[in-house]
Backbone as a printed PyTorch tensor [residue, N CA C, xyz], in Angstrom:
tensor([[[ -7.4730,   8.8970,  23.0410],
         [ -8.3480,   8.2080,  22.0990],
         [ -7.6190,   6.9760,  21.5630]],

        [[ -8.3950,   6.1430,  21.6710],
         [ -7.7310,   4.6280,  20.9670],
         [ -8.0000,   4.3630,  19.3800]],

        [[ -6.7510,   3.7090,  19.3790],
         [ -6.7940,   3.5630,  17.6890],
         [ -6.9170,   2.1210,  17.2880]],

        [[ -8.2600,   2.2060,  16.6190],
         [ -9.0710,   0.2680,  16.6150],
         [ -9.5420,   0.7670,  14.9490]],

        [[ -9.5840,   1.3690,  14.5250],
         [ -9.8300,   1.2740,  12.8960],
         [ -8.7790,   0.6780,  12.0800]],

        [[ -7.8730,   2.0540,  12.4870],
         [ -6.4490,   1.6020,  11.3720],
         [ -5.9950,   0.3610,  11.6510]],

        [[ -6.0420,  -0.0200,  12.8930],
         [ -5.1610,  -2.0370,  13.1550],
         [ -5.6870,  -2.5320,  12.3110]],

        [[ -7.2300,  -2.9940,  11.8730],
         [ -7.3290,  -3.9380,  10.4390],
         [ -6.6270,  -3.7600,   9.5280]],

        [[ -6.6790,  -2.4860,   9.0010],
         [ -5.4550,  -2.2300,   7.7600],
         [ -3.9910,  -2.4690,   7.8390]],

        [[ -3.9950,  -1.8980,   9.1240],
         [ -2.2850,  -1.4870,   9.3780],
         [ -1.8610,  -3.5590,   9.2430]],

        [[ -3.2970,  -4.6340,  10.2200],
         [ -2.5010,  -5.9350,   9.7940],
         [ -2.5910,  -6.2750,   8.4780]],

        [[ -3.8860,  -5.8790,   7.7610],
         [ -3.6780,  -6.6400,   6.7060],
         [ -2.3140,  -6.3090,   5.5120]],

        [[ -2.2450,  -4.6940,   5.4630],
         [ -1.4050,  -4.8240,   4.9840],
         [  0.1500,  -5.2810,   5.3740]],

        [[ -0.1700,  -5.2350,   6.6770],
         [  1.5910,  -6.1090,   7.0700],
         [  1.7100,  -7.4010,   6.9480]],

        [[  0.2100,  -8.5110,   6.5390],
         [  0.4860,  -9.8440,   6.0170],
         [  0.8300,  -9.3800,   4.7730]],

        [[  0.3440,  -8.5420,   3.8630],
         [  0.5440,  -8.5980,   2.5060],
         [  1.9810,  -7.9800,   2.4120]],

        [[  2.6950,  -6.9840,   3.1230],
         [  3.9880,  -6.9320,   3.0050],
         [  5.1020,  -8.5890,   3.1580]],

        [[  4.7180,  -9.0230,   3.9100],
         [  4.8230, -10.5430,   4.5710],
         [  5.0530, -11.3000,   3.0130]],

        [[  4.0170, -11.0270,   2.6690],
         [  3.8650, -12.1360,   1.2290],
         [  4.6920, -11.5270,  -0.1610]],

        [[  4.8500, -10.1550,  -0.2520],
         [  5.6580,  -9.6690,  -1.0360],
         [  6.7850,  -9.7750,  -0.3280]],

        [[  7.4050,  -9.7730,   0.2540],
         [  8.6790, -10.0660,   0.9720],
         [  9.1820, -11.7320,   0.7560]],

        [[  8.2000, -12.7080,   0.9220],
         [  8.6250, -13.8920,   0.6550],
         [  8.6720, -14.2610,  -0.9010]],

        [[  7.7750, -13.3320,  -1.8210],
         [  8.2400, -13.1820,  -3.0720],
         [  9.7990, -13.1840,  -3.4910]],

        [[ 10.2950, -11.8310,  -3.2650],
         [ 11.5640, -11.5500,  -3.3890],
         [ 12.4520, -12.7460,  -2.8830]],

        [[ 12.2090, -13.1740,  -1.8970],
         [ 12.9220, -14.1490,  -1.4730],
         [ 13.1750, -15.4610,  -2.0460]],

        [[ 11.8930, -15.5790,  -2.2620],
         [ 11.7760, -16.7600,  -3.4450],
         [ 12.5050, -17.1430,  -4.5940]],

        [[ 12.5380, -15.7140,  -5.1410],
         [ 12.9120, -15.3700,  -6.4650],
         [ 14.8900, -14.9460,  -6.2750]],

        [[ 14.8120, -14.4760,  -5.0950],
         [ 16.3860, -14.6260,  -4.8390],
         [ 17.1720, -15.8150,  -4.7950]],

        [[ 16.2750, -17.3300,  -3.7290],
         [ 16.6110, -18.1230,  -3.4380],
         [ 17.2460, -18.9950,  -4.9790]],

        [[ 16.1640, -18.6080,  -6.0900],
         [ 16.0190, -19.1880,  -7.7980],
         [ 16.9090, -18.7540,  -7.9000]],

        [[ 17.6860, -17.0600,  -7.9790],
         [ 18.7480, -16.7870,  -8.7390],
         [ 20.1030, -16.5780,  -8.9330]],

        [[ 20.2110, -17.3210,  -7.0030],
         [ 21.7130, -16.8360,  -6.3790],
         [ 22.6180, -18.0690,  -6.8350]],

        [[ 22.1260, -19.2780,  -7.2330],
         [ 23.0970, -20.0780,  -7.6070],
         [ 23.6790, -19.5220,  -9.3880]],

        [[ 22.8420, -19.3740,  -9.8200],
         [ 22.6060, -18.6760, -11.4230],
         [ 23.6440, -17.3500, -11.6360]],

        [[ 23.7940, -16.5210, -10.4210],
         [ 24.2520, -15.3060, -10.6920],
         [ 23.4960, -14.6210, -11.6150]],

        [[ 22.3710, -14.8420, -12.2750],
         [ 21.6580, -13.8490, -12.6530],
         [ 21.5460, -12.4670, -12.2890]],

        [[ 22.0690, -11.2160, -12.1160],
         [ 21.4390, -10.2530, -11.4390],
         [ 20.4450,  -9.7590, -12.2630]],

        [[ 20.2020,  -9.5640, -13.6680],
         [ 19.1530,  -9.5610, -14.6020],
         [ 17.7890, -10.2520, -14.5460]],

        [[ 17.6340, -10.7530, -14.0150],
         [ 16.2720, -11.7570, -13.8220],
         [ 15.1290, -11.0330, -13.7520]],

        [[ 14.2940, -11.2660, -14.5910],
         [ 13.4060, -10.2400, -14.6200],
         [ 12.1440, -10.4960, -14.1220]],

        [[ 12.3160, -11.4960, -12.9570],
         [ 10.9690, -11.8060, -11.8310],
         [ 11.5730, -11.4890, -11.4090]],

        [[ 13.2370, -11.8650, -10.7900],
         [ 13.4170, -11.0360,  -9.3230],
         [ 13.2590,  -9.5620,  -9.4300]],

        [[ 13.8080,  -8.9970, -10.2040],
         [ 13.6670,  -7.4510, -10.6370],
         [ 12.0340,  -6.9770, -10.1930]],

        [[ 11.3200,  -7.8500, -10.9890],
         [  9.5700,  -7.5380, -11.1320],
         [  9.4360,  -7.5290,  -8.9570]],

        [[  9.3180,  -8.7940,  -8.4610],
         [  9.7210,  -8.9800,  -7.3600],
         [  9.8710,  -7.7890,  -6.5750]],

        [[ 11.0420,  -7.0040,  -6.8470],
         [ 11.6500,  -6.4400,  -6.2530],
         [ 11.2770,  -4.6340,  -5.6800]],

        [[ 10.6440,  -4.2640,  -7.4170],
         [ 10.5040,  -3.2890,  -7.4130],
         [  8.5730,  -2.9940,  -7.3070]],

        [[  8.0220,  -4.4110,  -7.2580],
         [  6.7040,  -4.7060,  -6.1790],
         [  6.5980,  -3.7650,  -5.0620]],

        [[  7.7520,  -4.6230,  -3.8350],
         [  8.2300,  -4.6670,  -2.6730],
         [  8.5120,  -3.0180,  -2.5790]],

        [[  9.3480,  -2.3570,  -3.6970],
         [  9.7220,  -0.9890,  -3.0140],
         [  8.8020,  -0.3290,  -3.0540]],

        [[  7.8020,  -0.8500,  -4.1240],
         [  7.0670,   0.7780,  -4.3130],
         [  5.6240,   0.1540,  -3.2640]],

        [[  5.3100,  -0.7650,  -2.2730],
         [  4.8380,  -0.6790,  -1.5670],
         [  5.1890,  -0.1070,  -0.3540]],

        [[  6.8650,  -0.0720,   0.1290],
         [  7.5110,   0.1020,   1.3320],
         [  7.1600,   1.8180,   0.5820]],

        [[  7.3850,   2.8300,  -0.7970],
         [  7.1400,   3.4560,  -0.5600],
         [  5.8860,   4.3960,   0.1690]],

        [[  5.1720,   3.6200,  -0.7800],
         [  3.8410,   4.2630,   0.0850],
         [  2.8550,   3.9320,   1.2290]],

        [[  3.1280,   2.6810,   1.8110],
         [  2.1030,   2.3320,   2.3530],
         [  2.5150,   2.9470,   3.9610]],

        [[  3.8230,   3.3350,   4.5200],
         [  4.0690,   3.4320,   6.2370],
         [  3.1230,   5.0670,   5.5180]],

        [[  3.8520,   5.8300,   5.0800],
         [  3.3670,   7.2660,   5.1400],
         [  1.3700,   7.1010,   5.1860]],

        [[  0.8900,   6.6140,   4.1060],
         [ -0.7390,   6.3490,   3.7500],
         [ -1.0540,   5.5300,   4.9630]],

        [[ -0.5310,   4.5080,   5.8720],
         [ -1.0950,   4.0290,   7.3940],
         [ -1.0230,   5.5060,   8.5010]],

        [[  0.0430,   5.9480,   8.0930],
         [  0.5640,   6.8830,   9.1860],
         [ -0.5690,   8.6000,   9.3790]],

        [[ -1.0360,   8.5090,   7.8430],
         [ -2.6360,   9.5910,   7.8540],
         [ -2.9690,   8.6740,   8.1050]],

        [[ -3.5760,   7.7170,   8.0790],
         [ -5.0730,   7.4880,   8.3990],
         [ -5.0450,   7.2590,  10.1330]],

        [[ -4.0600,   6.5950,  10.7420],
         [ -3.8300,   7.0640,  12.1310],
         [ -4.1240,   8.5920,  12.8790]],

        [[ -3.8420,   9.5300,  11.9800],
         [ -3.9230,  10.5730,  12.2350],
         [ -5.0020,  11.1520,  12.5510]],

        [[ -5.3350,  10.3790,  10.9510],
         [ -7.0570,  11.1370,  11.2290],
         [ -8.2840,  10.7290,  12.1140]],

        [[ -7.5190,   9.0900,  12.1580],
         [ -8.3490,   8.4890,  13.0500],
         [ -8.2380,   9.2450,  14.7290]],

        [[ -7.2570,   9.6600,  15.0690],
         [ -6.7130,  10.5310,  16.2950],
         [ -7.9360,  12.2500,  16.2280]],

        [[ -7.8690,  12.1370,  15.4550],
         [ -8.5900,  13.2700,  15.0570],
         [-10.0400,  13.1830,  15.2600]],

        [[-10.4930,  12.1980,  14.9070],
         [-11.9120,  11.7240,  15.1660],
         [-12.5800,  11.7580,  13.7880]],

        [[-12.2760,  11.1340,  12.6570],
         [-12.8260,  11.2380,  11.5710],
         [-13.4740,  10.1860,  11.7890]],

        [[-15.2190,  10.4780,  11.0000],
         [-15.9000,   9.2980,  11.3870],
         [-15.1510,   7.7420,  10.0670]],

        [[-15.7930,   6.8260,  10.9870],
         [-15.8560,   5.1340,  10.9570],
         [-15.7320,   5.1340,   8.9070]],

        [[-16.6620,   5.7160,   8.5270],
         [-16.8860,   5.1100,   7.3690],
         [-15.6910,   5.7230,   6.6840]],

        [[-15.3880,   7.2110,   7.0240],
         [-14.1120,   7.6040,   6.3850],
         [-12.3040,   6.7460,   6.3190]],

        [[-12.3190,   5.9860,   7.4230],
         [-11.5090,   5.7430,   7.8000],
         [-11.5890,   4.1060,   7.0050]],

        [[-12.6060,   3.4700,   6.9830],
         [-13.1070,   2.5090,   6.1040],
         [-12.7830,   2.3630,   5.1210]],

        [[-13.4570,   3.7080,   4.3200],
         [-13.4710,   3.7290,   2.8820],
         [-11.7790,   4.2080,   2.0260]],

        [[-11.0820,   4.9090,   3.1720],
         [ -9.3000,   4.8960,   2.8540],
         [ -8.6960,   4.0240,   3.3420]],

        [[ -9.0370,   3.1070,   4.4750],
         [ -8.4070,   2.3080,   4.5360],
         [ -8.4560,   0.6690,   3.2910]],

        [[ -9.7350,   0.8860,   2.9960],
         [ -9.9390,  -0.2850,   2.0670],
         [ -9.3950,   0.2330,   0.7030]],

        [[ -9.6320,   1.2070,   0.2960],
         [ -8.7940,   1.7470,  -0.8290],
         [ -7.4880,   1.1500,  -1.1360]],

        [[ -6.9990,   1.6590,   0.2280],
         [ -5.5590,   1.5970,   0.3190],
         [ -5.2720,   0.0290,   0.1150]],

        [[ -5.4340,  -0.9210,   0.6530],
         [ -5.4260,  -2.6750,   0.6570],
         [ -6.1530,  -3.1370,  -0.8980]],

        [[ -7.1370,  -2.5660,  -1.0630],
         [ -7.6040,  -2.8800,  -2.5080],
         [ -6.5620,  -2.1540,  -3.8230]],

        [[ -5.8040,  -0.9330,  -3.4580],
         [ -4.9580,  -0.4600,  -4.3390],
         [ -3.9760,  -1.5280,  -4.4430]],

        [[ -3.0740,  -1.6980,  -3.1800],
         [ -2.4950,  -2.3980,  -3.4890],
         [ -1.8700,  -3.7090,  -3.8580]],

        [[ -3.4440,  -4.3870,  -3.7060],
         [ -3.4610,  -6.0930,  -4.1090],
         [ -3.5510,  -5.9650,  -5.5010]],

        [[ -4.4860,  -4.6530,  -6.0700],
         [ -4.5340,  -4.7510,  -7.3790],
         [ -2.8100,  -4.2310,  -8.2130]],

        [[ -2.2470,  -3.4500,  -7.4710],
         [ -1.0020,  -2.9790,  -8.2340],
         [  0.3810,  -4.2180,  -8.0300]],

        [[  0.3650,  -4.9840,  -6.9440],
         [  0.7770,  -6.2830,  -6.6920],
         [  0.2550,  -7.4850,  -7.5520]],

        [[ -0.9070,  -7.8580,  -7.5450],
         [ -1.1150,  -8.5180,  -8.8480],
         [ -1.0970,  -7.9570, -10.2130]],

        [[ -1.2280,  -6.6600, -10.6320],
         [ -1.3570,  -6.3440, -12.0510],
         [  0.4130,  -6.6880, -12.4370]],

        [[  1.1070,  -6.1450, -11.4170],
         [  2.3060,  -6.1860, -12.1580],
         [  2.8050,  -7.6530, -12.3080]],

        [[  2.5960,  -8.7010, -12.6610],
         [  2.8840,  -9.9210, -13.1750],
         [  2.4650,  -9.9200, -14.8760]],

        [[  3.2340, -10.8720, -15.5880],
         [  3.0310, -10.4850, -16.5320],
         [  1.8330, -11.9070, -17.4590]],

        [[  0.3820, -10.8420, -17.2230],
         [ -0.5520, -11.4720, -17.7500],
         [ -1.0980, -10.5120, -18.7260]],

        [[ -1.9230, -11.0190, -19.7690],
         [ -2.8860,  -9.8450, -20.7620],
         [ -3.5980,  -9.1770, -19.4270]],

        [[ -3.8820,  -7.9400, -19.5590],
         [ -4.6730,  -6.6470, -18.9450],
         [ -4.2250,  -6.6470, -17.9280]],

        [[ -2.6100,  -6.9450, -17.4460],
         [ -2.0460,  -6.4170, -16.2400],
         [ -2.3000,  -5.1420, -16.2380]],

        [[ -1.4270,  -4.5960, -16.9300],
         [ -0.9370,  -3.3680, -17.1060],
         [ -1.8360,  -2.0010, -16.3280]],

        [[ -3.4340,  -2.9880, -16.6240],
         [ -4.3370,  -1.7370, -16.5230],
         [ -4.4120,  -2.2380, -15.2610]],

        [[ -4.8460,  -3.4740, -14.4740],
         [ -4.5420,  -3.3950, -13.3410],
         [ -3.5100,  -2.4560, -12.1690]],

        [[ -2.4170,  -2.9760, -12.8660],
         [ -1.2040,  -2.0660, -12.3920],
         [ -1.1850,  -0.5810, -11.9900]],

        [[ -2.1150,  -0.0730, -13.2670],
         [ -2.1870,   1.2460, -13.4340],
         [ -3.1180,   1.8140, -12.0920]],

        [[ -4.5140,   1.0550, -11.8820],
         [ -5.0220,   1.2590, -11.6790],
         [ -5.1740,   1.2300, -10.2040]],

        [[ -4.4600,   0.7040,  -9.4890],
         [ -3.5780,  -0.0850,  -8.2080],
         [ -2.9290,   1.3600,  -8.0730]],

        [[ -1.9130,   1.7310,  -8.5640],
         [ -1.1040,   2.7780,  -8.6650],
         [ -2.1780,   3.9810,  -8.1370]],

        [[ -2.8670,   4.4560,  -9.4130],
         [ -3.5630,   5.5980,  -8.9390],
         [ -4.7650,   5.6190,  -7.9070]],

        [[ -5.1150,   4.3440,  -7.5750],
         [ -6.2360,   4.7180,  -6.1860],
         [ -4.8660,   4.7050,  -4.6990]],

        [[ -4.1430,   4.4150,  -5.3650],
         [ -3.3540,   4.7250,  -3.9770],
         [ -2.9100,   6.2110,  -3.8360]],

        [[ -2.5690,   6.8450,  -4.7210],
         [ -2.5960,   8.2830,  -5.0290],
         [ -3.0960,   8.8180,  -4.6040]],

        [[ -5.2280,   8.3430,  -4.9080],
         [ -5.8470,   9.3100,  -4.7220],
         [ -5.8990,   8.7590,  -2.6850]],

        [[ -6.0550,   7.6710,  -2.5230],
         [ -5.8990,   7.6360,  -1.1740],
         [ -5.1240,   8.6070,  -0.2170]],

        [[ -3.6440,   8.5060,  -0.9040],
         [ -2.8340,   9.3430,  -0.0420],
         [ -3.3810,  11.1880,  -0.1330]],

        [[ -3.4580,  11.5890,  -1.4460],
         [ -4.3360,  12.7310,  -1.5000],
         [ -5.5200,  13.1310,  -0.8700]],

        [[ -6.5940,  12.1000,  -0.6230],
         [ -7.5740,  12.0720,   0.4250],
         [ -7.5560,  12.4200,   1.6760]],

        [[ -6.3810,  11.6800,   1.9170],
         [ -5.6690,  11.3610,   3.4870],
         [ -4.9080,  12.6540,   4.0480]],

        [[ -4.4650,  13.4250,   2.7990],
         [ -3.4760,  14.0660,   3.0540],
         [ -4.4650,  15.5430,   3.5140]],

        [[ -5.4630,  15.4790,   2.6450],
         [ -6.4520,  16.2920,   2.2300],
         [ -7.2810,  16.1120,   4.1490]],

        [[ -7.9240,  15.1760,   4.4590],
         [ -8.3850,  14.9590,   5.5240],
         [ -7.7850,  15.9180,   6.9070]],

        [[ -5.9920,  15.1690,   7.0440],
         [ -5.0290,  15.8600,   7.9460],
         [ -5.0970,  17.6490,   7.7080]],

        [[ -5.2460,  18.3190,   6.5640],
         [ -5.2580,  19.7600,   6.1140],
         [ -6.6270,  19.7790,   6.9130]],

        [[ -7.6900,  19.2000,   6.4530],
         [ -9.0310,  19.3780,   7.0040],
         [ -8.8770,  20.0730,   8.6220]],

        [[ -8.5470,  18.6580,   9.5970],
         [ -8.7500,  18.4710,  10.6740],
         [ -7.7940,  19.0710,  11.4410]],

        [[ -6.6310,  19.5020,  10.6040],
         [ -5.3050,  20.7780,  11.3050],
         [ -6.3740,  22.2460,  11.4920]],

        [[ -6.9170,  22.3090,  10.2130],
         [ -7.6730,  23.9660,  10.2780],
         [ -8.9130,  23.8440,  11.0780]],

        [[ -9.6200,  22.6970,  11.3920],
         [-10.1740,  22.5450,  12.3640],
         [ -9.9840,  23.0340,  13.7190]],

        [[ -9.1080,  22.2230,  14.2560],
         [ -8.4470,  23.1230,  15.2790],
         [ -8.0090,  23.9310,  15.7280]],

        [[ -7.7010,  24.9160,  14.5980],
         [ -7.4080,  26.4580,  14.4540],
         [ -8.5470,  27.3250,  14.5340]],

        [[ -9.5800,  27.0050,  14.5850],
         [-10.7480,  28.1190,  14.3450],
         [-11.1760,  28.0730,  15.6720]]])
């Protein structure tokens, strides 16, 4: 079975890793003459970048799964857009504007419930195959 759902996601979010990555960089390029290690964009920057590298290979890596599995189109849709909409919103909230925060927050927990979905799906479609 071929896997043609998850590639939209799997690129978009690897431009948007792309663009948080040239963040950090940016913000390194600003602070290496400075010796700043305190800088609290590169920091902001930084810890963007990890907590996307945390979740996003594992949350691509279900929805591959499930897509292998044969979960229909819209399922695979509706977690994969989650997932890209979580994290543009938790990537932009964390800058420091009035009503980040809730952005941030809110970025944070649909990615949660994504991975819980996802995770939830793979349990599905394992006991599937068992019966």
């Amino acid at each position: 079975m071929l896997i043609q759902t998850t590639l939209i996601y799997a690129g978009l979010l690897g431009l948007l890793l792309v663009v948080l990555s040239f963040n950090v960089m940016q913000n390194w390029v600003r602070v290496t003459g400075a010796g700043d290690e305190t800088d609290r964009d590169m920091r902001r920057a930084e810890r963007i970048l990890a907590s996307f590298i945390e979740y996003v290979p594992l949350a691509l890596i279900l929805l591959v799964l499930i897509e292998l599995k044969g979960a229909p189109m819209i399922v695979l849709h509706a977690l994969g857009g989650t997932l890209v909409a979580a994290r543009l919103m938790h990537a932009y909230g964390s800058n420091p504007f009035r009503g980040a925060g809730l952005m941030r927050f809110l970025g944070a927990q649909l990615t949660f419930i994504m991975l819980a979905a996802a995770s939830m799906a793979c349990i599905f479609y394992y006991g599937l195959g068992r019966v």
